[in-house]
C-alpha positions in Angstrom: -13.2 39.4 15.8 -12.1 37.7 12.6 -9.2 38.9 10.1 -11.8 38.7 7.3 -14.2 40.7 9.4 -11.7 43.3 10.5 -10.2 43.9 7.2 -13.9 44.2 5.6 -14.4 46.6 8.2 -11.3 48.8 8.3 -12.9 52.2 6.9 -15.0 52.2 10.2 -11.9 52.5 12.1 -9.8 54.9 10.1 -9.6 58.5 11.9 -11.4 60.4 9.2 -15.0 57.9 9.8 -15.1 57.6 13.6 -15.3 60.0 16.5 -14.6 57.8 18.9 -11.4 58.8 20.8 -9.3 55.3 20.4 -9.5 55.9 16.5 -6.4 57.5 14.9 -3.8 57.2 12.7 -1.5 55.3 14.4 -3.3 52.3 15.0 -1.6 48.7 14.3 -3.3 45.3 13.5 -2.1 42.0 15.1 -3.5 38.7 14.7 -3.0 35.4 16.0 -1.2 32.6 14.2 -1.4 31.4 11.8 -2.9 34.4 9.9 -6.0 33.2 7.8 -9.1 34.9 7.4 -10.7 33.1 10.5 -7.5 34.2 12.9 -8.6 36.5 15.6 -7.7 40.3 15.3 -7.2 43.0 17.1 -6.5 46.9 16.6 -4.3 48.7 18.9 -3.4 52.3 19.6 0.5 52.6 18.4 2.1 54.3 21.2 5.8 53.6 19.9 7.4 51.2 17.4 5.4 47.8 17.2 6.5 45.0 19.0 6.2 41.4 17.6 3.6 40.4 20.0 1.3 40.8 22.4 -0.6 38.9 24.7 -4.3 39.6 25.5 -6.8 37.5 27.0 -4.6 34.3 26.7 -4.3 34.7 23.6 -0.8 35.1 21.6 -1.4 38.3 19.0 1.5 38.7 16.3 2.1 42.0 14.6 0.1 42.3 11.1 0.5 45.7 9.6 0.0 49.3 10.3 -4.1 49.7 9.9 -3.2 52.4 7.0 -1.5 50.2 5.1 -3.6 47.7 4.9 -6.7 50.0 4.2 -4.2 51.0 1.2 -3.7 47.8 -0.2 -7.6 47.0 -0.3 -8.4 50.2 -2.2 -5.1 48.8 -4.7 -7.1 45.2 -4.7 -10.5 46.8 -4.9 -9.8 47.9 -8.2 -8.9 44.4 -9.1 -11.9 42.4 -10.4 -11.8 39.9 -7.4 -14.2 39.0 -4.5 -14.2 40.6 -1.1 -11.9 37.3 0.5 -9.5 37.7 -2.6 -8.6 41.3 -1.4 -8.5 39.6 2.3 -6.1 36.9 1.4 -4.0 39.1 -0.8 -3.2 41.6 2.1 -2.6 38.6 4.2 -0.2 37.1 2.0 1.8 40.8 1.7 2.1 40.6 5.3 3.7 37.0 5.4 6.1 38.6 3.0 6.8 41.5 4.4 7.4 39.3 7.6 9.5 36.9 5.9 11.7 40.0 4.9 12.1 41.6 8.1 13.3 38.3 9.5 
């Protein structure tokens, strides 16, 4: 699936809205480069500290953000008056920063 649908559809996969048993907490986004809203994206179950990447399918996923925090920053951008791919692109760009940081 898409970044842009992923991120609109994040409060299907928090803990508290699904009874399926790979939803939880811990969960951690990666997308493949370079992250735009049309990048493909996947959830995975955190089982210890996040790698970098992760390859699945052929296809070379990178580390995004913990799928808490960037539920958070959509309800911080949803009370912005922007459009759905504003709140998309910001969490995207807070990611490439945080990224840029930890480098």
């Amino acid at each position: 699936m898409t970044l842009f649908h992923l991120l609109l559809n994040l409060h299907e996969l928090s803990p508290q809205n699904c009874s399926l048993p790979h939803c939880s907490a811990d969960q951690l986004i990666y997308v493949e480069l370079p992250w735009t809203l049309e990048s493909q994206a996947i959830v995975i179950q955190s089982v210890s500290a996040p790698v970098s990447k992760q390859e699945i399918d052929h296809i070379c996923y990178h580390y995004f953000l913990e799928l808490r925090l960037a539920q958070k920053l959509l309800q911080i951008y949803a009370s912005r008056n922007l459009c759905l791919a504003d709140h998309c692109q910001r969490v995207i760009e807070y990611a490439m920063q945080t990224r840029v940081q930890d480098l």
